[in-house]
PyMOL Python script that loads the backbone (N, CA, C, O; Angstrom):
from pymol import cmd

cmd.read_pdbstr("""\
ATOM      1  N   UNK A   1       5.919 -28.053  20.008  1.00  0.00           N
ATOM      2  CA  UNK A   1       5.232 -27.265  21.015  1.00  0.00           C
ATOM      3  C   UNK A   1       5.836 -27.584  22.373  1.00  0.00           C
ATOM      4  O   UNK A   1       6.388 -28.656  22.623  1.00  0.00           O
ATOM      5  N   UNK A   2       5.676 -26.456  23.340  1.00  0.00           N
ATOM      6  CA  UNK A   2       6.873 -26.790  24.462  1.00  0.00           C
ATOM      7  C   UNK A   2       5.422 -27.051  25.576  1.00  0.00           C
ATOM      8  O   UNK A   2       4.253 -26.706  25.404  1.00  0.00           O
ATOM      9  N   UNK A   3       6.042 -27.766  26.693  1.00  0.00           N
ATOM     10  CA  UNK A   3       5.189 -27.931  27.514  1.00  0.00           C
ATOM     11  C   UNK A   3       4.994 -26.695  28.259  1.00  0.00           C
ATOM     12  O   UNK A   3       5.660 -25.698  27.977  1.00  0.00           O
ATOM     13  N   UNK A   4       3.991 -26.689  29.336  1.00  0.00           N
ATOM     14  CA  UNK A   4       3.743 -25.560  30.154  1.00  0.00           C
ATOM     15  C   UNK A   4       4.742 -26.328  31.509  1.00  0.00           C
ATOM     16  O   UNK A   4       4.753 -27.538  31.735  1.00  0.00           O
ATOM     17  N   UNK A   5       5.413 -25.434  32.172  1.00  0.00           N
ATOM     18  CA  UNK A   5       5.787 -25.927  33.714  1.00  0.00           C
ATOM     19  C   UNK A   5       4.685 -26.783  34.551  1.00  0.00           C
ATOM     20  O   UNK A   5       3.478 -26.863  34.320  1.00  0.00           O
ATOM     21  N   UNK A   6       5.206 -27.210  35.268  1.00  0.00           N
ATOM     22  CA  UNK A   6       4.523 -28.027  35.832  1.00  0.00           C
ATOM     23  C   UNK A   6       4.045 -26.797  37.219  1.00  0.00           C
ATOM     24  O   UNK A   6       3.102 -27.123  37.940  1.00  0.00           O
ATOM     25  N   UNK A   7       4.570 -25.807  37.409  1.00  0.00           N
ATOM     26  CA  UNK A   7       3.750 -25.412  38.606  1.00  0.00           C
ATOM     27  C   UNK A   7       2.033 -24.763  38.195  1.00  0.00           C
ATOM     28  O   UNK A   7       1.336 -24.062  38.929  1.00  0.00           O
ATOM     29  N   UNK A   8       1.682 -25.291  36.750  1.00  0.00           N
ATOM     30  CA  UNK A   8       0.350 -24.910  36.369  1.00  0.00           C
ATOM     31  C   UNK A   8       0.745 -23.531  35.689  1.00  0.00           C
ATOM     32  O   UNK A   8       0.386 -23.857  34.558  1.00  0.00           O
ATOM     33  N   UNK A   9       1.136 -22.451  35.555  1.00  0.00           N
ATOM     34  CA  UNK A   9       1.090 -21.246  35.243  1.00  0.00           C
ATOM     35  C   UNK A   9       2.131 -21.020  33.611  1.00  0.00           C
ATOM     36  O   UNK A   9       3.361 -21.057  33.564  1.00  0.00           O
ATOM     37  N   UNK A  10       1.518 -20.873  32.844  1.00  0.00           N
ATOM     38  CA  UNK A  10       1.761 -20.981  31.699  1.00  0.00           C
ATOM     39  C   UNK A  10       2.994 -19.389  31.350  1.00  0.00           C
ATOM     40  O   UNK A  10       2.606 -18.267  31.678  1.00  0.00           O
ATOM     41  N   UNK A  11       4.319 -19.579  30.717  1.00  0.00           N
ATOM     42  CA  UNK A  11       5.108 -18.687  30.793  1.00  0.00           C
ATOM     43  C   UNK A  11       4.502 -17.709  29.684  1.00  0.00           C
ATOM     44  O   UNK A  11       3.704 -17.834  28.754  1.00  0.00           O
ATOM     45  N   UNK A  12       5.147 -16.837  30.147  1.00  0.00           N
ATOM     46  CA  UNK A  12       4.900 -15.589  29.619  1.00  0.00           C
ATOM     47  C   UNK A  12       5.538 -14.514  28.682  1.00  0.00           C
ATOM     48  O   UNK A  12       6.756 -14.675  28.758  1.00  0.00           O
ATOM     49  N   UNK A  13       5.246 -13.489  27.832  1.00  0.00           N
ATOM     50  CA  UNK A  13       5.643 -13.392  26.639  1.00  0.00           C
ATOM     51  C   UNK A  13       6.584 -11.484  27.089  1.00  0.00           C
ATOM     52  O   UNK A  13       5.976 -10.566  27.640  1.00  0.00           O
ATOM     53  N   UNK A  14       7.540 -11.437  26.807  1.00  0.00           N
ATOM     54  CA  UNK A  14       8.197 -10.080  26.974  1.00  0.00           C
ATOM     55  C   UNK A  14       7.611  -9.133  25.947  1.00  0.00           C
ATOM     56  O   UNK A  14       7.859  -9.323  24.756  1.00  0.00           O
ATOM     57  N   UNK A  15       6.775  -8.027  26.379  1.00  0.00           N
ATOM     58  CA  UNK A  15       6.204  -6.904  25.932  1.00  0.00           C
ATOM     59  C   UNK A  15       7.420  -6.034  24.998  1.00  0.00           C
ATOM     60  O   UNK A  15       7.000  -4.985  24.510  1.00  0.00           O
ATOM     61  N   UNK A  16       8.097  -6.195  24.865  1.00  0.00           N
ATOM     62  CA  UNK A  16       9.374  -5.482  24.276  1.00  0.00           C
ATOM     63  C   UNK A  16       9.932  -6.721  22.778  1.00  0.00           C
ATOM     64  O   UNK A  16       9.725  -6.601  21.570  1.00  0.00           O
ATOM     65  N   UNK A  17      10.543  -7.637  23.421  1.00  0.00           N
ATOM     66  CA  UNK A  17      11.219  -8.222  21.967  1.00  0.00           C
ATOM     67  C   UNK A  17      10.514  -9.802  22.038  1.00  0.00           C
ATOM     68  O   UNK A  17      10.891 -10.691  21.275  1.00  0.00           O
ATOM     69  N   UNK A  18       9.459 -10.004  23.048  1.00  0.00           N
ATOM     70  CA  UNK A  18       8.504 -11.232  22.460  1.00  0.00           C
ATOM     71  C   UNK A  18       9.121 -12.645  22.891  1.00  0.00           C
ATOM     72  O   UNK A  18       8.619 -13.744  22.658  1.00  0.00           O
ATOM     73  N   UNK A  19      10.265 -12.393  23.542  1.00  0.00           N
ATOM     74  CA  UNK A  19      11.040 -14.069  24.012  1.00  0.00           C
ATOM     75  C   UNK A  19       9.972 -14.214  25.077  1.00  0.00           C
ATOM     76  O   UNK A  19       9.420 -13.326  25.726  1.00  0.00           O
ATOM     77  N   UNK A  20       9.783 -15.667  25.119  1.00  0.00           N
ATOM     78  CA  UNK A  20       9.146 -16.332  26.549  1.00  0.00           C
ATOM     79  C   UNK A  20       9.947 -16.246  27.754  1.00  0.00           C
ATOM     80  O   UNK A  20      11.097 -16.680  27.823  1.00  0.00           O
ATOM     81  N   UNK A  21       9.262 -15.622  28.797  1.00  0.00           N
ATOM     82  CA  UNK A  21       9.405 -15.562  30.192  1.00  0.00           C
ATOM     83  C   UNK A  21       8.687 -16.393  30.865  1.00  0.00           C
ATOM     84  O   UNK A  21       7.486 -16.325  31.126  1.00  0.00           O
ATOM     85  N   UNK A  22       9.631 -17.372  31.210  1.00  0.00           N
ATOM     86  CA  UNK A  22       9.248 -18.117  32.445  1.00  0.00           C
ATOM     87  C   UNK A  22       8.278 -17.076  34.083  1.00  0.00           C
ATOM     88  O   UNK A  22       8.874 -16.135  34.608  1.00  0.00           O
ATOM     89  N   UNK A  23       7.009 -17.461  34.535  1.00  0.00           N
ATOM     90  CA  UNK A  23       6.651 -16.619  35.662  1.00  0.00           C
ATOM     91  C   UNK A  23       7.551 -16.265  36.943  1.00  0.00           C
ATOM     92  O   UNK A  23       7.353 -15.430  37.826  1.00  0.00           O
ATOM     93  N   UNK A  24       8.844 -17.378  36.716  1.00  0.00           N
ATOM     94  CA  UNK A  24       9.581 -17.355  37.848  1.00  0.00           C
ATOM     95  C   UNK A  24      10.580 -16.100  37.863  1.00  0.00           C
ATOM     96  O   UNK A  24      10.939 -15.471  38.858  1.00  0.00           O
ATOM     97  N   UNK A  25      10.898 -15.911  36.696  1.00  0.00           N
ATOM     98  CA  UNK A  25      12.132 -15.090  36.368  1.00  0.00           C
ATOM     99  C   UNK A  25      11.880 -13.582  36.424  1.00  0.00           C
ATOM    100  O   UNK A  25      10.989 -13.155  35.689  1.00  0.00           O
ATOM    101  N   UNK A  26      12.558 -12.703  37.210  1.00  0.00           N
ATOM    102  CA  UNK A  26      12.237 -11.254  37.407  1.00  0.00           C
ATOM    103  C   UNK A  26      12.280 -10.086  36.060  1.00  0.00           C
ATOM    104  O   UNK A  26      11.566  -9.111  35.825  1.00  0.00           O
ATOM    105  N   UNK A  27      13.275 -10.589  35.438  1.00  0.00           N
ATOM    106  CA  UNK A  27      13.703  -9.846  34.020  1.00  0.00           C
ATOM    107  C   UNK A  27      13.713 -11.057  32.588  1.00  0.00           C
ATOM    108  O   UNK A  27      13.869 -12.274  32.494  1.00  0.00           O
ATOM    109  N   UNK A  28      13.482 -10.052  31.735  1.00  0.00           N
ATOM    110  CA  UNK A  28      13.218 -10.896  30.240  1.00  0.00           C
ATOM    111  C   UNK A  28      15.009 -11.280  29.582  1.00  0.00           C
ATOM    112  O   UNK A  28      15.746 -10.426  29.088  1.00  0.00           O
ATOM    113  N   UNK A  29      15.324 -12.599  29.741  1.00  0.00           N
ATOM    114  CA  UNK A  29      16.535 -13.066  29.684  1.00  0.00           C
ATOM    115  C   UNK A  29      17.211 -12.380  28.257  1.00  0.00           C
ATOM    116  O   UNK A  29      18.416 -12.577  28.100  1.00  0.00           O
ATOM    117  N   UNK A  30      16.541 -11.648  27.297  1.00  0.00           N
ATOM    118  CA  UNK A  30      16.711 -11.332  25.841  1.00  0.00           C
ATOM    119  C   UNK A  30      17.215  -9.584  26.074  1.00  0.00           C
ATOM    120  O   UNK A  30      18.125  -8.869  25.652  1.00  0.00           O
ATOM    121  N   UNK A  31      16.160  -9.447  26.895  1.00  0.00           N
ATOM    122  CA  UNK A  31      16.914  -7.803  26.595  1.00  0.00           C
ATOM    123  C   UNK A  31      16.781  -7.093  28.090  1.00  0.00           C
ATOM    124  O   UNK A  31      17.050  -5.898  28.215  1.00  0.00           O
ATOM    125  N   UNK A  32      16.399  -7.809  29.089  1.00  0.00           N
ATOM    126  CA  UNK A  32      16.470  -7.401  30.700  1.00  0.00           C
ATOM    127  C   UNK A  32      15.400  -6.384  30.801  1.00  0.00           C
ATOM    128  O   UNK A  32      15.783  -5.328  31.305  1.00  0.00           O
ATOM    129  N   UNK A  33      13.938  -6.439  30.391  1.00  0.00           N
ATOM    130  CA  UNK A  33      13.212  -5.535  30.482  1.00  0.00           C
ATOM    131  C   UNK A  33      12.732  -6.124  32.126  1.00  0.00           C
ATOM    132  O   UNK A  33      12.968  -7.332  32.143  1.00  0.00           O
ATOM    133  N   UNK A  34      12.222  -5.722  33.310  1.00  0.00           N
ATOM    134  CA  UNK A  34      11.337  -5.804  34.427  1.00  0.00           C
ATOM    135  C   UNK A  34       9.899  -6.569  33.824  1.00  0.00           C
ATOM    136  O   UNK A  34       9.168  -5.979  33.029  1.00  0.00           O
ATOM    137  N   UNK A  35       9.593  -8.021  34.339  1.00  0.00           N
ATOM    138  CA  UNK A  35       8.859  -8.218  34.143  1.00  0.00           C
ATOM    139  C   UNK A  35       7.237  -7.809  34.608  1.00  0.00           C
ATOM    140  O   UNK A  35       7.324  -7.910  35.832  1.00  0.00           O
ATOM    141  N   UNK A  36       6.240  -7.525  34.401  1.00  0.00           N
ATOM    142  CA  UNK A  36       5.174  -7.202  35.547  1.00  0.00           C
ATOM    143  C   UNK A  36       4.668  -8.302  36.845  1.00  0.00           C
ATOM    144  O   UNK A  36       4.377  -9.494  36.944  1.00  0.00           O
ATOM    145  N   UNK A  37       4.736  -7.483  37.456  1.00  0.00           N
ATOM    146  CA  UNK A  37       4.488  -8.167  38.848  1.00  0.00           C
ATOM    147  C   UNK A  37       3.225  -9.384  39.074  1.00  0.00           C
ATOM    148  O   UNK A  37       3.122 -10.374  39.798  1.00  0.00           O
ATOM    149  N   UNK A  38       2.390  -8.752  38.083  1.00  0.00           N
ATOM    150  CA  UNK A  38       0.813  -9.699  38.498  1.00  0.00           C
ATOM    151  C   UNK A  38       0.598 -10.053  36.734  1.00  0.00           C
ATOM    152  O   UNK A  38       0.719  -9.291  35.774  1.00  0.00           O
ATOM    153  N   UNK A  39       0.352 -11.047  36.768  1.00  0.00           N
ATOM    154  CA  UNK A  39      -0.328 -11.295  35.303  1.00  0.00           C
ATOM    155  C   UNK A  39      -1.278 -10.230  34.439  1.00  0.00           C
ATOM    156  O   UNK A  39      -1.105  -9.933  33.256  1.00  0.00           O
ATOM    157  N   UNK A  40      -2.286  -9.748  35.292  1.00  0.00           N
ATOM    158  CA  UNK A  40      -2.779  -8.789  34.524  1.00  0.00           C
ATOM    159  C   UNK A  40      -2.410  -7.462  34.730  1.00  0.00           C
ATOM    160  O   UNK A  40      -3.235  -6.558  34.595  1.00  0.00           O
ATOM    161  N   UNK A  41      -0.891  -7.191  35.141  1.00  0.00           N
ATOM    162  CA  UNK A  41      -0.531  -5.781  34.661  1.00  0.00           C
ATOM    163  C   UNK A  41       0.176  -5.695  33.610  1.00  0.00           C
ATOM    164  O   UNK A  41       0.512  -6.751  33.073  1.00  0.00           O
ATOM    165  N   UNK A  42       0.632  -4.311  32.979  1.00  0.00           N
ATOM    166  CA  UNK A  42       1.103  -4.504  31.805  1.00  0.00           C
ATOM    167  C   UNK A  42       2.072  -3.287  32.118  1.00  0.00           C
ATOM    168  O   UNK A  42       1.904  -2.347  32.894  1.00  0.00           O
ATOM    169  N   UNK A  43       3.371  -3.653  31.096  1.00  0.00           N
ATOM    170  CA  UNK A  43       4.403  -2.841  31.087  1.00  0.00           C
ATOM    171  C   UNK A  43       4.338  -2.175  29.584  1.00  0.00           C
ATOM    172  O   UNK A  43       3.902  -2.750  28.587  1.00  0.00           O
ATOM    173  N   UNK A  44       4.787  -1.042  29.628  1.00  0.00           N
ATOM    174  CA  UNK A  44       4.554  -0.396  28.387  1.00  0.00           C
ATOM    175  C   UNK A  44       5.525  -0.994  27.342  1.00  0.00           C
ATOM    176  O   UNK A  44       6.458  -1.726  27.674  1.00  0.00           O
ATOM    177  N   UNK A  45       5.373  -0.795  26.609  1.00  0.00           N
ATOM    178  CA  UNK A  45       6.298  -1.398  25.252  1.00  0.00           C
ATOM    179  C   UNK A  45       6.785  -0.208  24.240  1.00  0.00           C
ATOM    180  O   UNK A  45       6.331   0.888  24.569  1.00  0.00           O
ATOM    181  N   UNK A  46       7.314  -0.202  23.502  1.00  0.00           N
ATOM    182  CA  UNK A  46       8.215   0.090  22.237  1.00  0.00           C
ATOM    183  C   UNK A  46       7.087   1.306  22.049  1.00  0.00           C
ATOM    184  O   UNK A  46       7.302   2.516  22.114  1.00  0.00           O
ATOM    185  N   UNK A  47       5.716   0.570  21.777  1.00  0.00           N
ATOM    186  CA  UNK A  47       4.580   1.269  21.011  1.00  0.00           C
ATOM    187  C   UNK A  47       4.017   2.031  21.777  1.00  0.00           C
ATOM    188  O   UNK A  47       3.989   3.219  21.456  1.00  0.00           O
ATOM    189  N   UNK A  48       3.410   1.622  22.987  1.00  0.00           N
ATOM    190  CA  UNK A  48       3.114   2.177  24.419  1.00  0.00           C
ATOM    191  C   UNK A  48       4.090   3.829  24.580  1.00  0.00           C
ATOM    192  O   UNK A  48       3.634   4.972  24.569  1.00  0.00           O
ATOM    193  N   UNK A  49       5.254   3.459  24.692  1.00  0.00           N
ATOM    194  CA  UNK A  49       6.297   4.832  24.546  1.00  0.00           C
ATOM    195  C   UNK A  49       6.019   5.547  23.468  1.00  0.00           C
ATOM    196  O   UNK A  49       6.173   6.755  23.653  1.00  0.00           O
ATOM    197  N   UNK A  50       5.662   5.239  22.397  1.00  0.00           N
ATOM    198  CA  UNK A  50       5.744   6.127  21.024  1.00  0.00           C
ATOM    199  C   UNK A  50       4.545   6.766  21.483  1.00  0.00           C
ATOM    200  O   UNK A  50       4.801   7.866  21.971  1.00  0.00           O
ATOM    201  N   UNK A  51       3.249   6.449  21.503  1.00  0.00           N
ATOM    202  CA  UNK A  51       1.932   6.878  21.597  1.00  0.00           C
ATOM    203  C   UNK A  51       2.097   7.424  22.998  1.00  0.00           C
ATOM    204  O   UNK A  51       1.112   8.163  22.990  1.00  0.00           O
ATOM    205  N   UNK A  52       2.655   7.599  24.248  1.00  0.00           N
ATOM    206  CA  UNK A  52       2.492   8.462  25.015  1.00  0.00           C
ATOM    207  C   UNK A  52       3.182   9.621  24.604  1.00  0.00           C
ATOM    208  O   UNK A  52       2.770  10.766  24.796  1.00  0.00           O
ATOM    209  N   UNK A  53       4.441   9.259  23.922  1.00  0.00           N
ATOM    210  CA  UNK A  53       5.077  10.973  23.294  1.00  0.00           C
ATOM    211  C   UNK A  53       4.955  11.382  22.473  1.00  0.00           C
ATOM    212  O   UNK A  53       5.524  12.406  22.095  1.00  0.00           O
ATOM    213  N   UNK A  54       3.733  10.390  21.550  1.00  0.00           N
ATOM    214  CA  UNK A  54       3.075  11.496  20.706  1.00  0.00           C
ATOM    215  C   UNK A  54       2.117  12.364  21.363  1.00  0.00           C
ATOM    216  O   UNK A  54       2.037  13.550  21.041  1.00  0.00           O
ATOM    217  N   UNK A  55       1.308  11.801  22.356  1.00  0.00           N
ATOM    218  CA  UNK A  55       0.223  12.894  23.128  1.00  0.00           C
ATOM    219  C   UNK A  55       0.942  14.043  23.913  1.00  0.00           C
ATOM    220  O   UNK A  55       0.657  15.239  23.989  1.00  0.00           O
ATOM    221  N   UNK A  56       2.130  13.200  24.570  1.00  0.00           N
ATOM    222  CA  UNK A  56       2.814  14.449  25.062  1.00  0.00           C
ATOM    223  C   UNK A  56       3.503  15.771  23.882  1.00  0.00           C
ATOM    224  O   UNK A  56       3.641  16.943  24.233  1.00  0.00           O
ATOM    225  N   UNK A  57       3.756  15.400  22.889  1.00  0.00           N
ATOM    226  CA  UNK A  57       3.740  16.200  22.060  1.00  0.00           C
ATOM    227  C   UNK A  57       2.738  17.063  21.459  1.00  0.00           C
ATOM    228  O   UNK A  57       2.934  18.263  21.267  1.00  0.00           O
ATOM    229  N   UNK A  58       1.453  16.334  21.105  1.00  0.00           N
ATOM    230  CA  UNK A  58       0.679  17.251  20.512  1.00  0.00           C
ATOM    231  C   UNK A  58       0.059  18.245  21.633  1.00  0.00           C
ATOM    232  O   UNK A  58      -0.386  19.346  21.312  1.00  0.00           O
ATOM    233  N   UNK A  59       0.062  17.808  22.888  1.00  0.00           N
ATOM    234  CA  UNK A  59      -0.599  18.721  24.186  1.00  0.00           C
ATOM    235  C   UNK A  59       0.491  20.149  24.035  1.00  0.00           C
ATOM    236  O   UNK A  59       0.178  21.331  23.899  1.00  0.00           O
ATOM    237  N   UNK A  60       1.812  19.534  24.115  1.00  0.00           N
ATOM    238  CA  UNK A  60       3.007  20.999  24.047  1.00  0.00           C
ATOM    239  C   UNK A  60       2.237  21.430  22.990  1.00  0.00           C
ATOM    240  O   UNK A  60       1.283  22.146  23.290  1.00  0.00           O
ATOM    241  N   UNK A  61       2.415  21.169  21.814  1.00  0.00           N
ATOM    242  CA  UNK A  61       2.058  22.122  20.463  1.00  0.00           C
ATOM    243  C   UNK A  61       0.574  23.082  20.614  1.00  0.00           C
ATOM    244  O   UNK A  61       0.726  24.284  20.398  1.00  0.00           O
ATOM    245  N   UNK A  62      -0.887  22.591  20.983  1.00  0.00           N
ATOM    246  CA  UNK A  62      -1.960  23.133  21.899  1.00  0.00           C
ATOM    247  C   UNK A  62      -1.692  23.807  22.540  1.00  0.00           C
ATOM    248  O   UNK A  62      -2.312  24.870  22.492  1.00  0.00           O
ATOM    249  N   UNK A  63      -0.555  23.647  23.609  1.00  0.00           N
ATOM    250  CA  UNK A  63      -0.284  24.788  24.898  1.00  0.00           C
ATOM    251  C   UNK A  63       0.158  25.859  24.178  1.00  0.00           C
ATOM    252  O   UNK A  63      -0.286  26.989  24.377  1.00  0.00           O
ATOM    253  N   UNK A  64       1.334  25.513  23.024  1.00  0.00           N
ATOM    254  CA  UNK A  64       1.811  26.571  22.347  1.00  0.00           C
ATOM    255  C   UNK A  64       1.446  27.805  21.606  1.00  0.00           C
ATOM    256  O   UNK A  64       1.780  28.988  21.677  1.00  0.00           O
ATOM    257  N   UNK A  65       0.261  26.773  20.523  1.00  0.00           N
ATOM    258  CA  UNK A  65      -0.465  27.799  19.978  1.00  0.00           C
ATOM    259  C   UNK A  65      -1.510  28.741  20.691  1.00  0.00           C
ATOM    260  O   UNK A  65      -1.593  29.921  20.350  1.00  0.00           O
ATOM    261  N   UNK A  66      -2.368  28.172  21.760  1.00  0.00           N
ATOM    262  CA  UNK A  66      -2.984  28.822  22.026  1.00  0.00           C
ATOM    263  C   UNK A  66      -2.408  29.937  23.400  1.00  0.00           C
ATOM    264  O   UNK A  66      -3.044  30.620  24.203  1.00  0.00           O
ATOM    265  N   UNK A  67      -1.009  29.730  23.206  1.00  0.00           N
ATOM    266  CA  UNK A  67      -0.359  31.229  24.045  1.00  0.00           C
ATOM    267  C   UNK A  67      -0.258  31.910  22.763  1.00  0.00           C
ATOM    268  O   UNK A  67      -0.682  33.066  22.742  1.00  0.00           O
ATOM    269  N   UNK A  68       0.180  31.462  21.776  1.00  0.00           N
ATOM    270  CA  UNK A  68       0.534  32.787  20.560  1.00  0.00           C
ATOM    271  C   UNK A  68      -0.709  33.210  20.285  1.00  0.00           C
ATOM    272  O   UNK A  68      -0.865  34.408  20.048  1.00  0.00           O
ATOM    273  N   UNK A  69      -1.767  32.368  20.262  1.00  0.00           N
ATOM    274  CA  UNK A  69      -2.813  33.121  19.975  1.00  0.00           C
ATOM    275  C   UNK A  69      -3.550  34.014  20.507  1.00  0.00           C
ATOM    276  O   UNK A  69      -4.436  34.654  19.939  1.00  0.00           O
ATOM    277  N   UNK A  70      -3.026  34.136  22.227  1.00  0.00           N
ATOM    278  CA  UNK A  70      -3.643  34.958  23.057  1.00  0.00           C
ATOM    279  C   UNK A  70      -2.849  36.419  23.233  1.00  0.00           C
ATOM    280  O   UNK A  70      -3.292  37.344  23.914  1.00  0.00           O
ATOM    281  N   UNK A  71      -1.587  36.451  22.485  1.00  0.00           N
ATOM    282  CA  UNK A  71      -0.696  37.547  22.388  1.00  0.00           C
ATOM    283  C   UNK A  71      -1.137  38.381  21.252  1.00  0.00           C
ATOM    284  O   UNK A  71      -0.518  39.404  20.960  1.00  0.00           O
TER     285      UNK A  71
END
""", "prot")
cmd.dss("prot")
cmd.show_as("cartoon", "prot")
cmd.util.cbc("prot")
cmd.orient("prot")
């Protein structure tokens, strides 16, 4: 088990491929994702992306049908 830093603030986990991020470091040393600025914000992930373009998808398909259906 690794210690925590000594400045108290326990490192942190990359939302994308899961390597530990130190709080100091701006980007995730594994795959250079932007880390979030404040502890409790969150950056979208892998899954986060899939599930917004699935909604953005099914909204197009809704918009779609209900123009054919109004023709």
């Amino acid at each position: 088990m690794t210690a925590a830093p000594e400045s108290g603030s326990a490192p942190l986990t990359c939302n994308v491929c899961g390597t530990v991020v130190e709080p100091d470091t701006e980007r995730c040393p594994s795959c250079g994702l932007a880390r979030p600025a404040a502890r409790g914000s969150k950056v979208l992930g892998r899954q986060g992306l899939w599930l917004l373009g699935g909604a953005m998808l099914a909204v197009y398909v809704i918009v779609l049908l209900i123009v054919a259906a109004a023709r």
